[in-house]
BADOKE-822093 format. One line per field, with one value per residue (C-alpha): residue number from 1; x, y, z. Coordinates in Angstrom, 1 decimal, m for minus. Example, Ala and Ser with C-alpha at 12.3 -4.5 7.8 and 13.67 -1.06 7.14 Angstrom:
2
num = [1, 2] $
u = [12.3, 13.7] $
v = [m4.5, m1.1] $
w = [7.8, 7.1] $
This chain:
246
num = [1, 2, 3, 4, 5, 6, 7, 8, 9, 10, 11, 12, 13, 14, 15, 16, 17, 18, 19, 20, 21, 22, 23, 24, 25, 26, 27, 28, 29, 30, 31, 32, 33, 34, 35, 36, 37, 38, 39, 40, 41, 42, 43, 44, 45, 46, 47, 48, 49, 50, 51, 52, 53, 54, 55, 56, 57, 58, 59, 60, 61, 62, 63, 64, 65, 66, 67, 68, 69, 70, 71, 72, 73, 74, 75, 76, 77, 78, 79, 80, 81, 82, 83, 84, 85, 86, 87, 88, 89, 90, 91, 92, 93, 94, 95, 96, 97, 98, 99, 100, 101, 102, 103, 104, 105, 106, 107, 108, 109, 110, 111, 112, 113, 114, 115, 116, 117, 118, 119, 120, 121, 122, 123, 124, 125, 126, 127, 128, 129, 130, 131, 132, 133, 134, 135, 136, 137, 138, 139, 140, 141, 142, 143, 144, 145, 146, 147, 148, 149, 150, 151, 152, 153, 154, 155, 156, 157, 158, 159, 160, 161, 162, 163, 164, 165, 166, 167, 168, 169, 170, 171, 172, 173, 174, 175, 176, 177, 178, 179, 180, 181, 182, 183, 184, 185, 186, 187, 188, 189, 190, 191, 192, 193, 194, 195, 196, 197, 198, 199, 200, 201, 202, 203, 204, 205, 206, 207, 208, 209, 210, 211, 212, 213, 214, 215, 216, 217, 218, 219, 220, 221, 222, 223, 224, 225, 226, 227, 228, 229, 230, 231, 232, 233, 234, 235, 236, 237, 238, 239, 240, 241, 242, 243, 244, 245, 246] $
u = [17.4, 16.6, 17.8, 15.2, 13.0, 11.7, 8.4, 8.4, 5.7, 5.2, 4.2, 3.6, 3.1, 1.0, 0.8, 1.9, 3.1, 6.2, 7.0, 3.8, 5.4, 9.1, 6.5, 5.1, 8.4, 9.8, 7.6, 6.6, 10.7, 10.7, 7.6, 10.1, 12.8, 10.9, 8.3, 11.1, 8.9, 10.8, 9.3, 9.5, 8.5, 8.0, 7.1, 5.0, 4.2, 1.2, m1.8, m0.4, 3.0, 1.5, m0.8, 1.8, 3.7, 0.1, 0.4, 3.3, 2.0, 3.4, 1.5, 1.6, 0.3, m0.6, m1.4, m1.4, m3.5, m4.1, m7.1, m6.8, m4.3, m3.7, m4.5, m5.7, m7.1, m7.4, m10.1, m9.6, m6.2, m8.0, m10.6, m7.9, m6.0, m9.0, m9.8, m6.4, m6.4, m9.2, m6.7, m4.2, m5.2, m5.9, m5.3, m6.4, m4.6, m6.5, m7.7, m11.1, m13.4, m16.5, m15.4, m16.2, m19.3, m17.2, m14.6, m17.2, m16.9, m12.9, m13.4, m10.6, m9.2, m9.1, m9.0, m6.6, m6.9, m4.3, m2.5, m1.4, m2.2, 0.9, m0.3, m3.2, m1.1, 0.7, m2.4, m3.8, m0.5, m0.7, m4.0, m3.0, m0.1, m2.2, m4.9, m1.8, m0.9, m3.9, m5.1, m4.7, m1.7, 1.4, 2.6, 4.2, 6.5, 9.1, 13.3, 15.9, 13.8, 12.7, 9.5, 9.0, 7.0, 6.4, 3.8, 1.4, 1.4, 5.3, 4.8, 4.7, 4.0, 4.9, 6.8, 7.1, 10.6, 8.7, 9.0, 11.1, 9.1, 10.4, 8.8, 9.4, 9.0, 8.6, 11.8, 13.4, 14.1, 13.6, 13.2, 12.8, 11.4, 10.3, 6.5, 3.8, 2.3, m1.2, m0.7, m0.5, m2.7, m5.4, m3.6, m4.2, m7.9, m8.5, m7.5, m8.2, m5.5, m6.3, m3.9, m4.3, m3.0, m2.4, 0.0, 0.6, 3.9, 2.6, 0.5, m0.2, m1.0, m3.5, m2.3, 0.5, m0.6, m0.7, m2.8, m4.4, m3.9, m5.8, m2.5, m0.3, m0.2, 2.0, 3.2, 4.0, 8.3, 7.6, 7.4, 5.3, 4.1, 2.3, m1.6, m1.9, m4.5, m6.8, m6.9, m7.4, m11.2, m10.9, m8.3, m10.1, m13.7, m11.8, m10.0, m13.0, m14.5, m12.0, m12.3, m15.7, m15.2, m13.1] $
v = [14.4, 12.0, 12.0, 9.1, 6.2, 2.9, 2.0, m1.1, m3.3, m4.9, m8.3, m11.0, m14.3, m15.9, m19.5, m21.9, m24.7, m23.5, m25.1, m23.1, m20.1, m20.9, m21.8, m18.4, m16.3, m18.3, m17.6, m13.8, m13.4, m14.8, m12.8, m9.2, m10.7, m11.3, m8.6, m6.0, m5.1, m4.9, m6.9, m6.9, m10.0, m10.9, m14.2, m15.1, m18.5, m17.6, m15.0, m13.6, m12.6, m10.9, m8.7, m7.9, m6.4, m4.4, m3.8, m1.7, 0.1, m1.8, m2.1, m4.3, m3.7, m7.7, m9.7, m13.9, m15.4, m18.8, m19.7, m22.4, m21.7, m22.6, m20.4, m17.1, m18.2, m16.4, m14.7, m13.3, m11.8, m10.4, m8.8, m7.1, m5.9, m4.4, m2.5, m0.7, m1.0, m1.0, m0.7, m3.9, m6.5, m9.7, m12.7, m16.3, m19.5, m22.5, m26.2, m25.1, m23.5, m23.9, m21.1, m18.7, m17.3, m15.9, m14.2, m11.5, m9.8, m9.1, m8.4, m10.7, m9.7, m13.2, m16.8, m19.4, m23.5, m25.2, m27.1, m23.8, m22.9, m20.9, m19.8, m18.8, m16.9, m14.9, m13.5, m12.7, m10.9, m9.1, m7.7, m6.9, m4.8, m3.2, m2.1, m1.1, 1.6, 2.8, 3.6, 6.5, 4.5, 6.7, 10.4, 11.5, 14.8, 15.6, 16.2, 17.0, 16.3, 13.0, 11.9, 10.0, 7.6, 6.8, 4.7, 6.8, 3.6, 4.6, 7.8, 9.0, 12.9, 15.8, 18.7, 22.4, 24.2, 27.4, 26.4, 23.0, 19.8, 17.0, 13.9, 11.6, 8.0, 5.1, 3.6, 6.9, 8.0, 11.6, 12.9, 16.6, 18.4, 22.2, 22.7, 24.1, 21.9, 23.6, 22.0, 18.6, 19.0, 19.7, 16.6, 14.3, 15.2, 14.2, 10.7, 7.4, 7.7, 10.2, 12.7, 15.1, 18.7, 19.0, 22.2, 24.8, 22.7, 19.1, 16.6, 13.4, 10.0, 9.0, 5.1, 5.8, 8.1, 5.6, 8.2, 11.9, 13.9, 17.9, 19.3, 17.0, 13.6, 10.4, 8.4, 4.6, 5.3, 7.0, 10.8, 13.6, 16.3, 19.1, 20.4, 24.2, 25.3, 26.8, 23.3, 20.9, 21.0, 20.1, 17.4, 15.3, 15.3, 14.6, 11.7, 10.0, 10.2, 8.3, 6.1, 5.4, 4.8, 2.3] $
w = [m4.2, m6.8, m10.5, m11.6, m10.0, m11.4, m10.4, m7.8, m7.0, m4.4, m3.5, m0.8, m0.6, 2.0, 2.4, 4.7, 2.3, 1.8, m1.6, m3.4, m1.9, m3.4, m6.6, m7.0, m6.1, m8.7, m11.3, m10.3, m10.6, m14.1, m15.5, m13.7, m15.8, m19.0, m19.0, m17.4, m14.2, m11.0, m8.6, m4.6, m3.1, 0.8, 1.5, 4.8, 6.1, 8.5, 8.4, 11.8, 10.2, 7.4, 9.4, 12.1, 9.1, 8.2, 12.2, 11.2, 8.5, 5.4, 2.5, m0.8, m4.1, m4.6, m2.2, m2.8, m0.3, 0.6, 2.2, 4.8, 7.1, 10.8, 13.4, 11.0, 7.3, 4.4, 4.8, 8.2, 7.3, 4.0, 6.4, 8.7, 5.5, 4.3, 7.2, 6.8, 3.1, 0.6, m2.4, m2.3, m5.1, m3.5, m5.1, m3.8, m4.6, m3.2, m3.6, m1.8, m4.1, m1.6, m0.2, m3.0, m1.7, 1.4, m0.3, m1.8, 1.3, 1.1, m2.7, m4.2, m7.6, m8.8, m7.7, m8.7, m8.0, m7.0, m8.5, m10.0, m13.5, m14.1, m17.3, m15.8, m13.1, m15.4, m17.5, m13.4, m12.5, m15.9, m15.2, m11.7, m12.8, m15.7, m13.2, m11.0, m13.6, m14.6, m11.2, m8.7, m7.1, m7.4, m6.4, m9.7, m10.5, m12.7, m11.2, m13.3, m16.3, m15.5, m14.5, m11.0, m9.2, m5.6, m4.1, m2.4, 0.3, 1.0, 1.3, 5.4, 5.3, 2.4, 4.4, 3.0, 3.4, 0.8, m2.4, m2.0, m1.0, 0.9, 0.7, 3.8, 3.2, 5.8, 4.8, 6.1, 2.5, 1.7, m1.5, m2.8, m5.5, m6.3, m5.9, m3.3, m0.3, m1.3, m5.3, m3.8, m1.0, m4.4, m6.5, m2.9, m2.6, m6.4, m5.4, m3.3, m0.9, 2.3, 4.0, 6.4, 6.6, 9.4, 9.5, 6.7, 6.7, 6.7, 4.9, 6.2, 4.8, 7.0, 7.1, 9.2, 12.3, 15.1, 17.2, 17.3, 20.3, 20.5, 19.4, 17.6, 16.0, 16.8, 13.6, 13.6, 13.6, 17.0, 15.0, 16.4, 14.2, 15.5, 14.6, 13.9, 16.4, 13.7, 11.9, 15.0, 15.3, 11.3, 11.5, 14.0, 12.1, 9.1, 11.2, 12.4, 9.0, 7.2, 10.0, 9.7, 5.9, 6.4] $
């Protein structure tokens, strides 16, 4: 059980010149000292090892893209990512500005020239994190008098022991907190972020089932859960609606 949390974001950083990326870890770890935000940054030097992370079911809450890449450029990887996640903020840092009119489609947040304008990437970062709180991002709920955060992007399934709530997380975290699986079920539907549920004992984020069978459901860490028979007609029209919407 958990006596507090403090809300993480998270970041990567996708370029293959390695010194913007040591550049813009640099500075995003100087605005979490200054501005007392904790910060998580993964740095990737290639499009492919950033979507082989997505691959796995990782999420980030900012994304910094640049846009010509070998192999996989920007605005592929942005493409992939959005097809698993409609919600990370994408931000572009690049010398090629002709390719504006493309990005549209991926719906960047911002775009940054380089040579970076680090005042300008501060006021960028700042707006990120802003819309980052405002927004339908994070489960919250109270323990021990103190009120909690998880990303809704950690969270793997909800599972109901009665009263008591566990929340499993991809990390293998568990976390638990008095409450009914129906009161969330309600506070899940209200949002941007789908899960499934699937049992009167499970709900689901839908981001991390790896593949529905008639009776049960495989998650990306190798987990099965199991479909109550009376919701498995339900659970696959709801599947391949969420599907289509993304």
């Amino acid at each position: 059980m958990i006596k507090g949390a403090v809300l993480m974001i998270k970041v990567a950083i996708c370029d293959d010149d390695k010194s913007i990326v040591s550049e813009v870890e640099n500075r995003l770890e100087r605005i979490g000292r200054e501005k007392l935000i904790n910060i998580s940054i993964e740095a990737f030097y290639s499009g492919e090892g950033l979507n082989r992370i997505y691959e796995l079911g990782e999420y980030y809450d900012i994304i910094y893209l640049d846009i010509e890449m070998t192999i996989m450029d920007g605005i592929q990887v942005a493409k992939i990512i959005r097809e698993k996640d409609k919600y990370a903020i994408i931000i572009y840092i690049s010398s090629h500005e002709e390719y504006l009119i493309q990005l549209f489609e991926v719906e960047p947040f911002r775009f940054i020239k380089k040579p970076i304008d680090f005042c300008l990437f501060d006021k960028y970062f700042l707006e990120a994190y802003n819309k980052i709180l405002r927004e339908d991002m994070y489960f919250q709920f109270e323990f021990n008098r103190n009120n909690v955060k998880i990303p809704y992007s950690d969270i793997m399934y909800f599972e109901s022991h009665g009263r008591c709530i566990s929340i499993i997380q991809k990390d293998g975290k568990e976390d638990k907190f008095n409450s009914k699986l129906n009161s969330i079920e309600k506070i899940t539907e209200k949002g941007k972020h789908p899960f499934l549920r699937i049992h009167q004992s499970y709900l689901v984020n839908f981001h991390y089932i790896k593949k529905i069978c008639f009776s049960k459901i495989e998650l990306y860490n190798g987990k099965v859960l199991y479909i109550s028979e009376e919701r498995q007609k339900d659970i696959r029209e709801k599947y391949s609606q969420i599907l289509k919407g993304f």
